[in-house]
Each structure stands twice: as C-alpha cells, then as structure tokens.
C-alpha positions as a Python dict, from the first residue, in 0.01 Angstrom:
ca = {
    (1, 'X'): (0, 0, 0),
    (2, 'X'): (-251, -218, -170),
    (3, 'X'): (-537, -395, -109),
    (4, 'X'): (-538, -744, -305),
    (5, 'X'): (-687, -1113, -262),
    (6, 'X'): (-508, -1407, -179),
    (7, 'X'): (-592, -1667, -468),
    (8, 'X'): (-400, -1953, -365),
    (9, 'X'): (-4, -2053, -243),
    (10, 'X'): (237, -2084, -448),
    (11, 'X'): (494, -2375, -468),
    (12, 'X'): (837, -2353, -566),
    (13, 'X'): (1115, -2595, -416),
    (14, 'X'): (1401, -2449, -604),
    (15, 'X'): (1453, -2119, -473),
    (16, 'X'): (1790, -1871, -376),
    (17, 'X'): (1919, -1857, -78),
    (18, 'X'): (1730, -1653, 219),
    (19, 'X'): (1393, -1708, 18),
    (20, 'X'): (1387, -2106, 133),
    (21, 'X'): (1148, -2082, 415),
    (22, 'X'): (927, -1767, 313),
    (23, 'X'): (564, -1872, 222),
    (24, 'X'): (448, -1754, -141),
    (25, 'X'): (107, -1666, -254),
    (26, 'X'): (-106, -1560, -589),
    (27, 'X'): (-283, -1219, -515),
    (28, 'X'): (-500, -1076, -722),
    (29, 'X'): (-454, -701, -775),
    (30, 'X'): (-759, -606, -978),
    (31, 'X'): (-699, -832, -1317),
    (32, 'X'): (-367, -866, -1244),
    (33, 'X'): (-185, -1199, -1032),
    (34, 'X'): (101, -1142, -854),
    (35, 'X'): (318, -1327, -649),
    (36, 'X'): (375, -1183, -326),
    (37, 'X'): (572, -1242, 37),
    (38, 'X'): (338, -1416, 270),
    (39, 'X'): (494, -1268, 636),
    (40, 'X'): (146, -1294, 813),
    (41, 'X'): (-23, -1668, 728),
    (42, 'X'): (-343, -1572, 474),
    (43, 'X'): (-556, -1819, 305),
    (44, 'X'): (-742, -1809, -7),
    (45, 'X'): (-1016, -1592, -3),
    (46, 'X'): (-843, -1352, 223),
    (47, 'X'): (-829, -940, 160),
    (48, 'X'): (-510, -835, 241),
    (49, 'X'): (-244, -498, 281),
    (50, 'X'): (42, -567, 61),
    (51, 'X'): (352, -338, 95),
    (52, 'X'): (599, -264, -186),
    (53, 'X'): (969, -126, -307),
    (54, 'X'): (1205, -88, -13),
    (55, 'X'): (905, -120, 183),
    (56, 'X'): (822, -485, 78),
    (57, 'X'): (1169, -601, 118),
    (58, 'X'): (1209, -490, 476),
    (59, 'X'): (862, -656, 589),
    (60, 'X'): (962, -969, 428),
    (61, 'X'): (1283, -939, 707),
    (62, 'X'): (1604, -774, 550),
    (63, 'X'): (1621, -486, 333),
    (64, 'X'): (1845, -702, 108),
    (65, 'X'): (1584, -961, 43),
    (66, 'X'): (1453, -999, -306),
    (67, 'X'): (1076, -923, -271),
    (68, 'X'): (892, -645, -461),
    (69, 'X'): (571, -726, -283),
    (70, 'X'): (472, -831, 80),
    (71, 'X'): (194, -942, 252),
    (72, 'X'): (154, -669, 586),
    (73, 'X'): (-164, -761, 723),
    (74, 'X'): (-503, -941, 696),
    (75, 'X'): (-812, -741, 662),
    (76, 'X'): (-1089, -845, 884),
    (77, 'X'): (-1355, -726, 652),
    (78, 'X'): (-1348, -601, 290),
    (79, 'X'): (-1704, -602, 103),
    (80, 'X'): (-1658, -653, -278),
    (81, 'X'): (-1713, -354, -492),
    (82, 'X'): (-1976, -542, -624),
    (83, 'X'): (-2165, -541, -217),
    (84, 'X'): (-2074, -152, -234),
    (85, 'X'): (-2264, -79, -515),
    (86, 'X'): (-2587, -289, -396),
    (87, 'X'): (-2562, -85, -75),
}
C-alpha cells in the first residue's frame, strides 16, 4: 500500500470498455503523478491508501480490469512531513 495525495481528476472520454464509468484521479506519490482508480470519491487535497498489482485490479471491481493503482480508502488525518518535523 501507499500513501499518496489526490491532486486533481482526471478526464478522459475515450476510454476501453469496463473503464467507462470508473472515476480517475492525479496522485501524487512523493515527486511522482500517477493516475490512479478512484473506487471511494476523494477530492483534491485528500491523503489517501492506494492499493496495487493484482491487488489494485480487484479493488477497482474485477481482477481482469486494467488498473495498476487504486484508490482503497481516505485518510482522515495525515500531517505533512513538513508538520512532523516542526513537532
């Protein structure tokens, strides 16, 4: 699992089949932006649990569906490192 931030939804109307009605988002793994299942309803600014592998596909409803990461659950509080660090 990994904990990333929801930057902001992604768009795209032309998709394959069985990814039509899944909700997208930008996450932001450390420097990195990734795209990522949305199966629980974040918004930006939100600190999320994102699943992966066979793991990610099977939270995102089949174990055939084409997703390498998934959004699991919202996290109800996350301090930045930065807060950690003050503390």
């Amino acid at each position: 699992m990994k904990i990333c931030q929801i930057e902001r939804p992604l768009v795209s109307t032309n998709r394959i089949p069985g990814l039509e009605h899944k909700h997208l988002q930008v996450v932001r793994d450390g420097r990195s932006l990734l795209v990522a299942v949305d199966a629980v309803g974040c918004v930006p600014g939100d600190w999320v649990i994102c699943v992966g592998s066979s793991a990610a596909r099977e939270a995102a409803g089949s174990k055939e569906y084409p997703s390498d990461l998934t959004i699991v659950g919202i996290i109800d509080h996350w301090p930045p490192p930065e807060a950690e660090e003050k503390a």
